[in-house]
C-alpha positions as CSV (number, residue, x, y, z in Angstrom):
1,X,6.6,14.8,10.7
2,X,9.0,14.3,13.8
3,X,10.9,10.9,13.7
4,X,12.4,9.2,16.9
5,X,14.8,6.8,16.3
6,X,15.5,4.0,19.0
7,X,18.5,2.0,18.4
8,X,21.7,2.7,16.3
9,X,22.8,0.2,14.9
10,X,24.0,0.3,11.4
11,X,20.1,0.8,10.2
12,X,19.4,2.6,12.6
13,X,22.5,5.0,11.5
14,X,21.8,5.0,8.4
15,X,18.0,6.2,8.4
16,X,19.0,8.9,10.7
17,X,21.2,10.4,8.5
18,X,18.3,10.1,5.9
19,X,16.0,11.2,7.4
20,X,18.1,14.6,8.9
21,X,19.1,14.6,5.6
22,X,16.0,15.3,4.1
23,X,14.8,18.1,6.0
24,X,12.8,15.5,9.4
25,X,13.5,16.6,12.7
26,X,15.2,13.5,13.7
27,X,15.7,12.5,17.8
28,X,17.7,9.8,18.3
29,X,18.4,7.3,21.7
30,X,20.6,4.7,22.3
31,X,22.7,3.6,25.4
32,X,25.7,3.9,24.0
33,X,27.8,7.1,24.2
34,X,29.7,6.7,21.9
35,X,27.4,5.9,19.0
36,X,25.2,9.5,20.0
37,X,28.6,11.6,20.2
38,X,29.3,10.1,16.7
39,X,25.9,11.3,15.3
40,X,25.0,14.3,18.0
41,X,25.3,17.1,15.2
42,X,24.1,15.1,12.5
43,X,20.4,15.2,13.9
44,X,17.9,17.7,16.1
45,X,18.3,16.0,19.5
46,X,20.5,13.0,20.9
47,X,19.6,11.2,24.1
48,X,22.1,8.4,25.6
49,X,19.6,6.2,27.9
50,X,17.7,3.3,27.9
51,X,14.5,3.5,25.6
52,X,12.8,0.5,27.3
53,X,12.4,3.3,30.9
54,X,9.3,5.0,30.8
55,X,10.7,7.6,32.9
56,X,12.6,8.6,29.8
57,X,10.1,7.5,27.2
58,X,7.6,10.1,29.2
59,X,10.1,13.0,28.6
60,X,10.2,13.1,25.6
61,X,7.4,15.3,22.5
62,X,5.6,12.3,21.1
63,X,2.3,13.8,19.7
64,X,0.9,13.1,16.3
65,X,3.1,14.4,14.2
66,X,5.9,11.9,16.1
67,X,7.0,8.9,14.2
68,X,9.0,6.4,16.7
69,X,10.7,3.7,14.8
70,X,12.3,0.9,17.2
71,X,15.8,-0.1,14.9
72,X,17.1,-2.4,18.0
73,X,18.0,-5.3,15.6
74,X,20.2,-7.8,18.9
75,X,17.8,-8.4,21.1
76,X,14.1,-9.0,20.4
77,X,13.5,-9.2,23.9
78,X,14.5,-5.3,24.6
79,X,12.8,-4.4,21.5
80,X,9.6,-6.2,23.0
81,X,9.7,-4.6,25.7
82,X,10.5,-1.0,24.2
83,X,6.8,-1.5,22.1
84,X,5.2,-2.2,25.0
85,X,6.2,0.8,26.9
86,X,5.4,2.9,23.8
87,X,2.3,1.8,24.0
88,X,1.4,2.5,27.2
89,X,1.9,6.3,26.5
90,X,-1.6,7.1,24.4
91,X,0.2,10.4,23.1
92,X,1.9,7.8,20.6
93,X,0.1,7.6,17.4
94,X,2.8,6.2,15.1
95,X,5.0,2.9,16.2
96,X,7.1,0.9,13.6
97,X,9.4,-1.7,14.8
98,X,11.7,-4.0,13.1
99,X,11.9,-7.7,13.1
100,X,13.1,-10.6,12.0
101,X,10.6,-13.0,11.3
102,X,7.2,-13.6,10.9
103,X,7.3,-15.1,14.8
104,X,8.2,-11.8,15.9
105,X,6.1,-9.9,13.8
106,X,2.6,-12.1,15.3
107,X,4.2,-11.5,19.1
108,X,4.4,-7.1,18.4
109,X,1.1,-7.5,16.8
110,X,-0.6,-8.9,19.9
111,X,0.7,-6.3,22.2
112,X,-0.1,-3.5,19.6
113,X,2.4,-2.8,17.0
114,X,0.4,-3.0,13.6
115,X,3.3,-1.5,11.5
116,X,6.7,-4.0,11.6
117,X,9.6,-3.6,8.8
118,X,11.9,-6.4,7.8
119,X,15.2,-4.4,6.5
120,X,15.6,-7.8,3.9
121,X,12.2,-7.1,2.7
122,X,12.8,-3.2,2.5
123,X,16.1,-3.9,0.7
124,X,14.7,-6.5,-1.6
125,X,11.6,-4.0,-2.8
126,X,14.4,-1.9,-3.7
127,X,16.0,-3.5,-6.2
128,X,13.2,-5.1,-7.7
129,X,11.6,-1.0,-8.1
130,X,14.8,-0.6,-9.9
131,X,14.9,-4.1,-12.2
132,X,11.5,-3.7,-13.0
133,X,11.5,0.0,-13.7
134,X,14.5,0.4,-15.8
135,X,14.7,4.1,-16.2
136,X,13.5,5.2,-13.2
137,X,16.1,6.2,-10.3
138,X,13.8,5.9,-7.5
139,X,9.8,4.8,-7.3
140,X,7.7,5.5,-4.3
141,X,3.8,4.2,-4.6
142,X,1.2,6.3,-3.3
143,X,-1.8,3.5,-4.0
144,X,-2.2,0.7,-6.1
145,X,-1.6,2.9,-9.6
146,X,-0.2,6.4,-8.6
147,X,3.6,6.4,-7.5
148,X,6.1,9.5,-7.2
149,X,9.5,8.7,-9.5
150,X,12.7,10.5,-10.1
151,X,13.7,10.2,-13.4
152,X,16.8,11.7,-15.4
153,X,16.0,14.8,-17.6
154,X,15.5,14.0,-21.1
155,X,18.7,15.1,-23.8
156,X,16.4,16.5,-26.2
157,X,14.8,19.1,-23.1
158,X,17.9,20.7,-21.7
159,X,17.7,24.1,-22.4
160,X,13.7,24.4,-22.6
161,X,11.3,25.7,-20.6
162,X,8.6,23.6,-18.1
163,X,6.5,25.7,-20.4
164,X,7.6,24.0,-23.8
165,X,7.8,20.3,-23.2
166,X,4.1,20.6,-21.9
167,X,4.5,17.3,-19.2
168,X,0.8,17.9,-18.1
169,X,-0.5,17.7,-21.1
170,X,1.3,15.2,-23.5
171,X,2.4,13.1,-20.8
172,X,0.0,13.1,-18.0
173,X,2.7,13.4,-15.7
174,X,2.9,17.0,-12.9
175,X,6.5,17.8,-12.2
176,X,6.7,18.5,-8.0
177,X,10.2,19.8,-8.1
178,X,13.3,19.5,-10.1
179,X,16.6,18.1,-8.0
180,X,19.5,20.3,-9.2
181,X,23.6,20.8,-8.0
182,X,26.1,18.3,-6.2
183,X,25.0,14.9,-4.6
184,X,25.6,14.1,-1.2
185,X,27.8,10.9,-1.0
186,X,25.7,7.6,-0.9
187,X,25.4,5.2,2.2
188,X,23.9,1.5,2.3
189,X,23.4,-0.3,5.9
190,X,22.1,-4.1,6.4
191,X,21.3,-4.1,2.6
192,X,19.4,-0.7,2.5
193,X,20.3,1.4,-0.3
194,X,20.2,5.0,0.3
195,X,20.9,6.6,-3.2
196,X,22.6,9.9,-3.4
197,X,21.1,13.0,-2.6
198,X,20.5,16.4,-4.9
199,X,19.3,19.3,-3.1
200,X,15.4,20.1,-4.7
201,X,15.0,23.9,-5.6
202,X,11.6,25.3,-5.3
203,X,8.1,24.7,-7.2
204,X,8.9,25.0,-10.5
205,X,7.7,27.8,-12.6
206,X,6.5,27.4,-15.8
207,X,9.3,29.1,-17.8
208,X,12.3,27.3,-15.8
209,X,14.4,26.1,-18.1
210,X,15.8,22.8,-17.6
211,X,19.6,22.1,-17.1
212,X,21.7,19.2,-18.0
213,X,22.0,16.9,-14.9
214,X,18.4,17.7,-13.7
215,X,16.4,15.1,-12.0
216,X,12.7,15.1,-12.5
217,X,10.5,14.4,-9.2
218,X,7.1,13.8,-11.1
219,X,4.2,12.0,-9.8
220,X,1.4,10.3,-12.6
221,X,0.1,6.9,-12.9
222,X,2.5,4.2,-13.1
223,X,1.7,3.2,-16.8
224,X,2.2,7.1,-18.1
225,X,5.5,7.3,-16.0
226,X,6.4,4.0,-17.6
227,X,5.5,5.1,-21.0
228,X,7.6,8.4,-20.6
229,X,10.9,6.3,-19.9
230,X,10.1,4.1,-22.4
231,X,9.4,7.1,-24.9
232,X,12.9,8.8,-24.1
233,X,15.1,5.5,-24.0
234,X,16.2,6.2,-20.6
């Protein structure tokens, strides 16, 4: 997936760092030259121009696999009209654009733009994920009773093998990958938490042996993944 990132504000900032963080092939636009030189060799590609040109919108890759998110958070106007140019290239499959309020969100509907984002609502489901799910670092659903989680490594399995502790089986939990060595630093913008980043090494094999500071990436239903935090006291 390809993400192309209109407006950089301090969301907009934020989740291209993120995203580029993660491995995404991130483009981002914005008319201000300063904010693109600040970011330039943070991300794949950095445009200064004006995202609401079609001229401009037309130049760029946007197939499939391209995800545009519209970030402009000052003017609802621009980012109006932005959506509606977006949609007048059929090559664009994937649209998200922010707003405000539920006004806005009925107005980007009508011309088109089924996914919208509220960065309140995004923050807010956040920190719930983590009051509700003491235990577990971060919590992405997959559908209504699958989710991926990241939890610490349990004490009692540092120094055993994937092999030994038997996840699959006891727990009814798949380990995905294990994140392992230093953090990048954290960031937050307009009440978004973005937690700290371990590097992931490969698919684990079954005689790894787990090592103190390891985080977990395991995906399960959400009542066995609850049941596992609750089992180890994390």
């Amino acid at each position: 997936m390809k993400f192309v990132i209109i407006g950089i504000g301090q969301f907009g900032r934020a989740l291209a760092l993120y995203l580029a963080q993660s491995g995404f092939e991130v483009t981002i636009i914005d008319e201000r030259e300063s904010v693109i030189s600040e970011l330039k060799d943070s991300v794949a590609y950095s445009i200064v121009g004006d995202a609401s040109d079609l001229r401009l919108l037309r130049q760029l890759d946007l197939g499939d696999d391209t995800c545009v998110i519209i970030a402009v958070g000052e003017s609802f106007e621009r980012s109006l009209l932005i959506a509606a140019q977006l949609k007048e290239l059929a090559t664009v499959k994937h649209v998200y654009a922010r707003c405000v309020n539920e006004l806005q969100g009925r107005v980007l509907k009508a011309i088109g733009v089924s996914e919208l984002f509220r960065v309140e609502d995004v923050a807010a489901k956040q920190l719930a994920t983590l009051f509700v799910n003491e235990g577990l670092m971060r919590l992405r659903k997959i559908d209504a009773t699958h989710s991926l989680a990241e939890i610490n490594l349990p004490d009692p399995w540092i120094g055993k093998s994937l092999m030994e502790v038997e996840l699959r089986s006891r727990y009814r939990l798949n380990l995905l990958t294990v994140r392992r060595g230093k953090a990048s630093e954290a960031s937050a913008a307009d009440g978004v938490i973005l937690q700290p980043e371990q590097p992931v090494i490969d698919t684990p094999d079954p005689t790894m042996l787990f090592q103190k500071g390891d985080v977990l990436v395991l995906f399960g239903k959400d009542s066995d993944l609850q049941n596992f935090v609750d089992y180890f006291g994390q």
